[in-house]
C-alpha positions as CSV (number, residue, x, y, z in Angstrom):
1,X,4.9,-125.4,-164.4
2,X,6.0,-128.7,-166.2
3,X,8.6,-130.5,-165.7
4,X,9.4,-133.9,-165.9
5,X,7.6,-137.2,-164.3
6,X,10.0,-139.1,-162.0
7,X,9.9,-142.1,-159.9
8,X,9.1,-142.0,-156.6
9,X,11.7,-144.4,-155.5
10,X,11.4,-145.5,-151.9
11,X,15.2,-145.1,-151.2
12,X,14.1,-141.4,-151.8
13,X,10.9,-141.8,-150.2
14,X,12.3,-142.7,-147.1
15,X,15.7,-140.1,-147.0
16,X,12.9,-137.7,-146.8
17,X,11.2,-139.0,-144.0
18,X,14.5,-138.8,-142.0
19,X,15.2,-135.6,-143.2
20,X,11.5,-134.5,-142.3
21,X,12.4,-136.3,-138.6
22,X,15.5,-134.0,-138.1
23,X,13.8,-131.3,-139.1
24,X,15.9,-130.8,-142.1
25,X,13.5,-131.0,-144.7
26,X,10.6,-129.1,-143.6
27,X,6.9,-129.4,-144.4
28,X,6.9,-126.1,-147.1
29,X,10.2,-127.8,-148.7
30,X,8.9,-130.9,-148.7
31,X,6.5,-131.1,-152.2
32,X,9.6,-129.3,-154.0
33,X,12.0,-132.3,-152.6
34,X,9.1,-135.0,-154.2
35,X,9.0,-133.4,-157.1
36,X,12.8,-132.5,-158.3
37,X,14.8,-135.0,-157.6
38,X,18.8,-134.3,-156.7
39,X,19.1,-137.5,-159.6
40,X,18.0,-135.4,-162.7
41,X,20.7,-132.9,-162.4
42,X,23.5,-135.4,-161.4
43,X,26.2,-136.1,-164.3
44,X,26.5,-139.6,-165.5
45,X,29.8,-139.9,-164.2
46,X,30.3,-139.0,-160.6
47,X,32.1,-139.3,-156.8
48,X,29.9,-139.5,-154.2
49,X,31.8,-140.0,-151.2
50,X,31.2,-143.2,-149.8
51,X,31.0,-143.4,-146.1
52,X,32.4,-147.0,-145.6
53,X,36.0,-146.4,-147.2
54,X,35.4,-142.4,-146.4
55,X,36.8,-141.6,-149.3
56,X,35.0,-140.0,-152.8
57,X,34.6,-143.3,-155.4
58,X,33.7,-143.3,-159.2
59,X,30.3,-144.5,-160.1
60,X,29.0,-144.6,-163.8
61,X,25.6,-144.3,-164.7
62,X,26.0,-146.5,-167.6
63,X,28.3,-149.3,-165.6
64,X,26.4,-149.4,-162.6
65,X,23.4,-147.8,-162.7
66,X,21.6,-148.9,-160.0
67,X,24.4,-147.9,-157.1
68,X,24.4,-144.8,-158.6
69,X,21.2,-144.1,-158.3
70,X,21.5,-145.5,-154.8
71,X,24.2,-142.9,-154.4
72,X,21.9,-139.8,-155.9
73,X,19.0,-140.3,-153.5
74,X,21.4,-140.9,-150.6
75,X,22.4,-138.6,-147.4
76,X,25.9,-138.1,-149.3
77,X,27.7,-135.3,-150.9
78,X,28.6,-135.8,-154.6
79,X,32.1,-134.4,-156.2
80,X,31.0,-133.6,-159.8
81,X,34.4,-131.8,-160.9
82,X,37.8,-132.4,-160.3
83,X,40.6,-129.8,-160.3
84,X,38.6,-127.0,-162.6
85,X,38.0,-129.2,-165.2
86,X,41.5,-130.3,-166.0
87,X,40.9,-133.8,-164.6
88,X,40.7,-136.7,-166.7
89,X,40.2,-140.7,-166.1
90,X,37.4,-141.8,-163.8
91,X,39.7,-142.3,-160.5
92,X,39.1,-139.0,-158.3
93,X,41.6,-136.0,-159.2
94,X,43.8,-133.9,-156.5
95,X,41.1,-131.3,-155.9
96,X,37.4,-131.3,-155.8
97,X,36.1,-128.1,-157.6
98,X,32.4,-128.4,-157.8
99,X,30.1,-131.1,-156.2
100,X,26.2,-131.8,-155.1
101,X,25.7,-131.2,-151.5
102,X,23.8,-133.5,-149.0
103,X,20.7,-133.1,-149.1
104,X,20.2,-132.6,-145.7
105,X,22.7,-129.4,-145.9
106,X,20.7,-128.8,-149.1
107,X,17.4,-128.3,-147.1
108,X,18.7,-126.9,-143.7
109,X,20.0,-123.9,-145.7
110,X,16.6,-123.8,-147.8
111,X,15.3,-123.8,-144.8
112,X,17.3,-120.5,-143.1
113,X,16.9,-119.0,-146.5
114,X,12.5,-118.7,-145.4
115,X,11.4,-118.0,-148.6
116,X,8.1,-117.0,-149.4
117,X,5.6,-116.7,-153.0
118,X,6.8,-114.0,-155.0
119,X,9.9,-113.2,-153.7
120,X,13.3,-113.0,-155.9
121,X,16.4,-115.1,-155.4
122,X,19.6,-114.8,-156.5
123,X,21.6,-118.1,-156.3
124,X,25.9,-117.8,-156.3
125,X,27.3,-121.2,-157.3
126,X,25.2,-122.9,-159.2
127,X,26.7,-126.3,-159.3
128,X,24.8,-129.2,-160.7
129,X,21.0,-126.5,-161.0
130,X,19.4,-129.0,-158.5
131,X,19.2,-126.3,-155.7
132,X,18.4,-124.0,-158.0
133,X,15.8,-126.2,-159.5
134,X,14.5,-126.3,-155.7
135,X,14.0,-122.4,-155.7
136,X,12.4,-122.3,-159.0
137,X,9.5,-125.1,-157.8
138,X,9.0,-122.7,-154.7
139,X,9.2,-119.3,-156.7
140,X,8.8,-120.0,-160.5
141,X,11.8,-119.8,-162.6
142,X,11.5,-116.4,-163.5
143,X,12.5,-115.4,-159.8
144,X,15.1,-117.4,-159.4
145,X,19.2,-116.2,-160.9
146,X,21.8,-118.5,-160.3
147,X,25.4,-117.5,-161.2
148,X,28.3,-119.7,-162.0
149,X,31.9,-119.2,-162.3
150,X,33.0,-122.3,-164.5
151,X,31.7,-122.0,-167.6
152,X,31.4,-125.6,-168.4
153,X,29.4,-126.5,-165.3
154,X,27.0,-123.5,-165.9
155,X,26.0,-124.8,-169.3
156,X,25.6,-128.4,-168.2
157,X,23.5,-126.8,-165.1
158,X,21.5,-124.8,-167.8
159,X,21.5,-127.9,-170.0
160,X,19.5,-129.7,-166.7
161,X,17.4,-127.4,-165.7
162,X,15.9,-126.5,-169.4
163,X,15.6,-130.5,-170.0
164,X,13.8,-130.7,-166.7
165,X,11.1,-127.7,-167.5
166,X,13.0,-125.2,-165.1
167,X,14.6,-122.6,-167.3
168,X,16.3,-120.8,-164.6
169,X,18.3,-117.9,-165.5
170,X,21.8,-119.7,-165.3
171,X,24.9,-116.8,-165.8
172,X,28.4,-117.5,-166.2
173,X,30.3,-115.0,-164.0
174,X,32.1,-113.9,-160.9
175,X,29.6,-114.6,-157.8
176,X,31.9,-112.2,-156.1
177,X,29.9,-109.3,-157.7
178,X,26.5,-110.8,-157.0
179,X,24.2,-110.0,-160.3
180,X,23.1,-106.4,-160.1
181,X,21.4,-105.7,-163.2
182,X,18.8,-108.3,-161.7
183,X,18.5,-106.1,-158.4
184,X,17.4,-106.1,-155.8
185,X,16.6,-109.5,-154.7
186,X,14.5,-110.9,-151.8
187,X,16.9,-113.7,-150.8
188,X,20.7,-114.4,-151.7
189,X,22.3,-117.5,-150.8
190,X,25.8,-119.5,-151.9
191,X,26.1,-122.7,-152.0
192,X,30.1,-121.9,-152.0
193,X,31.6,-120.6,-148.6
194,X,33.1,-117.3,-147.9
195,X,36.0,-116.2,-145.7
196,X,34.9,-112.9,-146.5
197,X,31.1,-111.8,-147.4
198,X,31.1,-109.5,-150.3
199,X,29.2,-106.5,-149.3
200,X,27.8,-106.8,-152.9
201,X,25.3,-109.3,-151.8
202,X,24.1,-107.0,-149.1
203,X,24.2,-104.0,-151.4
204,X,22.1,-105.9,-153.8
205,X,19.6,-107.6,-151.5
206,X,16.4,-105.6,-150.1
207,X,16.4,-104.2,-146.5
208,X,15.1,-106.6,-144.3
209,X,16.2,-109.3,-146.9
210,X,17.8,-112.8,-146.0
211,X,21.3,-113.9,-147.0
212,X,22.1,-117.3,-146.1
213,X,26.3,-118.8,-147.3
214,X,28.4,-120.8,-145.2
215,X,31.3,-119.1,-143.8
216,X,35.1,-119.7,-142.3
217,X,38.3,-118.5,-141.3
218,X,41.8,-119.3,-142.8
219,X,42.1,-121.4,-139.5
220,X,40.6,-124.2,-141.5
221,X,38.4,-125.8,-143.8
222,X,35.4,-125.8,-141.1
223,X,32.5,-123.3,-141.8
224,X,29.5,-122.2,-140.7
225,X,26.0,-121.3,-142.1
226,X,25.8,-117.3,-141.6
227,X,22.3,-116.1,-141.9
228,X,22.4,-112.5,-142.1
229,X,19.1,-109.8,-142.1
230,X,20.3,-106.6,-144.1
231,X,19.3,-103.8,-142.2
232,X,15.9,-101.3,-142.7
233,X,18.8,-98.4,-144.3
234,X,20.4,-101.3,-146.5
235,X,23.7,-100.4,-145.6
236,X,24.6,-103.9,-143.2
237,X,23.7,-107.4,-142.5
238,X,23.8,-108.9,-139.5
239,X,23.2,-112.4,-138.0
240,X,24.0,-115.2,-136.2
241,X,25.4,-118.8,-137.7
242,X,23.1,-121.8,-138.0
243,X,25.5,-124.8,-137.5
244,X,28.5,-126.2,-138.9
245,X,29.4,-127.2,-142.3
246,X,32.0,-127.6,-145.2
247,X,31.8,-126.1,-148.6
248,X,34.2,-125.7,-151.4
249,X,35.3,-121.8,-151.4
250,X,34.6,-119.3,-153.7
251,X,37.3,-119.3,-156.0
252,X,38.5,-115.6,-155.4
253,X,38.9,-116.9,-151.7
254,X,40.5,-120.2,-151.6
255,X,42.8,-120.8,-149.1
256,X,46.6,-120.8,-149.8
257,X,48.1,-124.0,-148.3
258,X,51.6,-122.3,-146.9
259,X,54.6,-123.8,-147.7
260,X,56.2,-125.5,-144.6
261,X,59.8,-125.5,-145.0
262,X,59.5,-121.4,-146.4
263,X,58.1,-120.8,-142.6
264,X,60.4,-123.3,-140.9
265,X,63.5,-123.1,-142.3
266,X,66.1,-124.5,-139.7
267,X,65.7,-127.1,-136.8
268,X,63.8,-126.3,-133.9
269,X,66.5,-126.6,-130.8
270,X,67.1,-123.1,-131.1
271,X,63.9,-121.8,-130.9
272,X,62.6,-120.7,-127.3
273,X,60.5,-123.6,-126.1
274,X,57.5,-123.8,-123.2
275,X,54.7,-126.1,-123.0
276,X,51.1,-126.0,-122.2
277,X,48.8,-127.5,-120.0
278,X,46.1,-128.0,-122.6
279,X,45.4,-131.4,-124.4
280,X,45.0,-132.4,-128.0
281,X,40.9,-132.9,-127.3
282,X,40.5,-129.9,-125.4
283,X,42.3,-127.9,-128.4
284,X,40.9,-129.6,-131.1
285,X,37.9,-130.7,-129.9
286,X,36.0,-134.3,-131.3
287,X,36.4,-133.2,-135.2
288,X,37.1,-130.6,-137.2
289,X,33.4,-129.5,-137.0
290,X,34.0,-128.6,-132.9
291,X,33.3,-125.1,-131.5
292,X,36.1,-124.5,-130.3
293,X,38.0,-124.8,-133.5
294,X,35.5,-121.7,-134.9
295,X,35.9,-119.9,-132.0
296,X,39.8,-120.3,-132.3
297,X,39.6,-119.4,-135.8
298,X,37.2,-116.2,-135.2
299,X,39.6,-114.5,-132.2
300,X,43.3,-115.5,-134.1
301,X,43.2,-113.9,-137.2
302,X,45.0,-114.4,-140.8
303,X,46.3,-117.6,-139.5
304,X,46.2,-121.7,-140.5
305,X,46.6,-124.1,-139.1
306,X,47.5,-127.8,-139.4
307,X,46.6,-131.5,-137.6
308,X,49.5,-134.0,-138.9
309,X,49.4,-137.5,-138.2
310,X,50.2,-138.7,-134.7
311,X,53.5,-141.1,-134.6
312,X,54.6,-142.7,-131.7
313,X,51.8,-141.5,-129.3
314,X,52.9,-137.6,-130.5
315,X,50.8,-135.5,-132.6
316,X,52.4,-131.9,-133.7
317,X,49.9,-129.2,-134.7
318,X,51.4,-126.8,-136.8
319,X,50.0,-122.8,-137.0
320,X,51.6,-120.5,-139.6
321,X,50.9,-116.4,-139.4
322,X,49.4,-115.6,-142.8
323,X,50.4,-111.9,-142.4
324,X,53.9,-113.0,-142.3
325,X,56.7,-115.9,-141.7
326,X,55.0,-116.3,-138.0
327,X,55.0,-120.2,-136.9
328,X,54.5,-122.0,-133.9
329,X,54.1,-126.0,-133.1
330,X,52.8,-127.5,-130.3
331,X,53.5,-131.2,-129.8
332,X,50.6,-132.8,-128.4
333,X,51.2,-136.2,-126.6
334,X,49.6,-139.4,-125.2
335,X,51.1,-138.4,-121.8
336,X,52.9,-135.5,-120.3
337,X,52.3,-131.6,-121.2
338,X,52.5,-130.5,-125.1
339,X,56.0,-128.7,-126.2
340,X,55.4,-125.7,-128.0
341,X,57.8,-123.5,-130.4
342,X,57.1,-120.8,-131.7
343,X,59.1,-118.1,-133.8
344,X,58.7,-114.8,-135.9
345,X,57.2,-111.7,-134.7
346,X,53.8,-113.1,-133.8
347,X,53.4,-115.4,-131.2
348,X,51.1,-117.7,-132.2
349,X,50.4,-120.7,-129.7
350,X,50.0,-117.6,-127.4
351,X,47.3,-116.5,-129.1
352,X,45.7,-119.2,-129.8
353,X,46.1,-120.7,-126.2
354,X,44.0,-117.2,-125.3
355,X,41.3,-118.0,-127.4
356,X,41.1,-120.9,-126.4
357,X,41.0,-119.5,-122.7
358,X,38.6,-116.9,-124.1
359,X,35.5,-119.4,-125.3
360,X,36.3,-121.7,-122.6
361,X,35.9,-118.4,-120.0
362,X,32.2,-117.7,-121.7
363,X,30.9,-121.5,-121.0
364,X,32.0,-123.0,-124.2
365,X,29.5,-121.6,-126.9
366,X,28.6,-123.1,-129.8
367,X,28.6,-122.2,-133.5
368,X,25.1,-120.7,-133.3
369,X,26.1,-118.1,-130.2
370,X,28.1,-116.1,-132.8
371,X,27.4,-113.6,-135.2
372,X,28.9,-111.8,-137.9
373,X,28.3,-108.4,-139.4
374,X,28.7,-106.9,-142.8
375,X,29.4,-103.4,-143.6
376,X,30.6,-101.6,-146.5
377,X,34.0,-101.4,-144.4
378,X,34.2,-104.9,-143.4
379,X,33.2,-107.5,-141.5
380,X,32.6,-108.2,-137.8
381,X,31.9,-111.7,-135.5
382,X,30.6,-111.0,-132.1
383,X,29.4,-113.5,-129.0
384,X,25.4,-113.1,-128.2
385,X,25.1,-109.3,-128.6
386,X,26.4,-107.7,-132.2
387,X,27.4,-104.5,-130.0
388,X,30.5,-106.7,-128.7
389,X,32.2,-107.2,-132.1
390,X,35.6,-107.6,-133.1
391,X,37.0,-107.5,-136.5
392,X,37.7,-111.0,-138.6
């Protein structure tokens, strides 16, 4: 194998020691993190989000070129695209539409994926190559296909990984159908999230074969690392979910912001109003990461929801029925019981207030006590035993 010599740099040197403490980065994953560096596949002008302000900055290679390469071997995720493509200028754009992940996400997935000599991957959303790059260290480039949807980023990807002696097999297409004239693979995984797991990916992976792509609701941008085993007959994968994340979505399955005012349409005083007994922490939870946001989002299907800003020690939290012009608000507050309103033929703080009731009832389980399961018919999530399922 040749690629490139590279720097050991001890700003990279030591992220892997903490990653190697958390048991992110673990010891089979650790000579292919020495040796391809997230820095070699990064584009010369880039937004890593920067934790002080919390919000994505430019950095320029050629302005600054030592904060950003502070910023490519730190703990940080990296927008690499704005809005498709369309953006121009160096400030950030409206949308971020491809990026480089942390690293510690990076090799926690790597990690679930359990790859082993001579198996195959397939890789959907190739990004920047470097996780691809990873793979191809571990398995040699010729097992390794990575497919990319933006054709633009997959040449600049194929560009990277050529220049760096990697020349993974980097296709512009739709990950949505997998790649099935390079079938069956040993491993799939998607570094894009899915609110629905195309059964291509199972269809095209081998029985007993690991898929590993974060996955969510509509309920929100939150998601959750699936790992799923296909089955000995190939025809279903099931598993449980490693821990929370957030990933860009696929692009066949980004999430349609509804339009407020088409769902609310009048005032509120003559809707029927209640309240409820629960707080904005115990709904909410600590972030948007909390478990009981997923397990609200896995029992109240085909709806969003939506935290506005508190004002005057009130916070509203809107929910709008995807299926239809269903809405309800509850209006959390500093003191006193939330108000809730609710209108159209689904009543949506009810359900939601029963999920709620539901995870709190089964001792508050985390992300990793669910499951989901993927047929040729659908999909399925399901609490400690896969027999219990419902449909999401």
């Amino acid at each position: 194998m040749t690629t490139h010599a590279h720097q050991d740099r001890p700003s990279r040197t030591e992220l892997g020691r903490v990653l190697m403490a958390a048991g992110a980065l673990t010891p089979d994953w650790a000579p292919a993190y020495a040796h391809v560096p997230r820095a070699a596949f990064l584009p010369d002008l880039m937004w890593p989000f920067d934790m002080a302000s919390g919000r994505s900055v430019p950095v320029s290679r050629s302005d600054d070129p030592q904060s950003w390469q502070d910023y490519a071997d730190a703990d940080v995720p990296i927008v690499t695209q704005w809005d498709d493509g369309l953006h121009r200028g160096t400030e950030p754009g409206t949308e971020p539409t491809s990026s480089a992940s942390m690293p510690s996400v990076v090799f926690r997935m790597l990690r679930d994926l359990d790859v082993s000599p001579g198996h195959r991957a397939l890789e959907i959303g190739t990004g920047t190559g470097w996780n691809a790059a990873l793979l191809a260290y571990r398995l040699g480039a010729g097992n390794v296909v990575t497919v990319e949807v933006d054709r633009a980023v997959a040449a600049a990807a194929r560009t990277a990984l050529e220049r760096f002696g990697l020349a993974v097999r980097a296709v512009h297409g739709d990950g949505l159908a997998g790649r099935p004239d390079g079938a069956p693979y040993d491993r799939v995984i998607a570094t894009c999230a899915v609110r629905t797991l195309p059964y291509a990916w199972v269809a095209q992976c081998r029985p007993l074969g690991v898929i590993v792509a974060p996955w969510g609701t509509h309920w929100g941008h939150g998601d959750a690392v699936a790992r799923l085993v296909v089955a000995r007959d190939g025809r279903s994968a099931s598993g449980t979910f490693t821990g929370p994340v957030e990933f860009m979505k696929l692009r066949a399955q980004r999430a349609v912001r509804p339009d407020h005012h088409a769902y609310v349409t009048g005032g509120a005083d003559d809707r029927a109003t209640s309240s409820t007994d629960l707080t904005e922490s115990a709904f909410l939870g600590e972030d948007r990461f909390s478990a009981q946001r997923f397990a609200v989002g896995l029992r109240v299907r085909d709806c969003a929801h939506a935290v506005a800003e508190k004002r005057d020690g009130a916070r509203p939290v809107w929910l709008y029925g995807l299926d239809g012009r269903s809405w309800a608000c509850a209006l959390f507050r500093d003191a006193g019981t939330a108000s809730v309103w609710q209108s159209g033929p689904r009543r949506l703080w009810d359900e939601a207030e029963a999920a709620h009731r539901w995870w709190r009832d089964r001792g508050e389980p985390g992300h990793e006590r669910f499951g989901l399961t993927v047929t040729a018919e659908g999909q399925s999530a399901w609490l400690d035993d896969p027999a219990d399922h419902w449909p999401v």
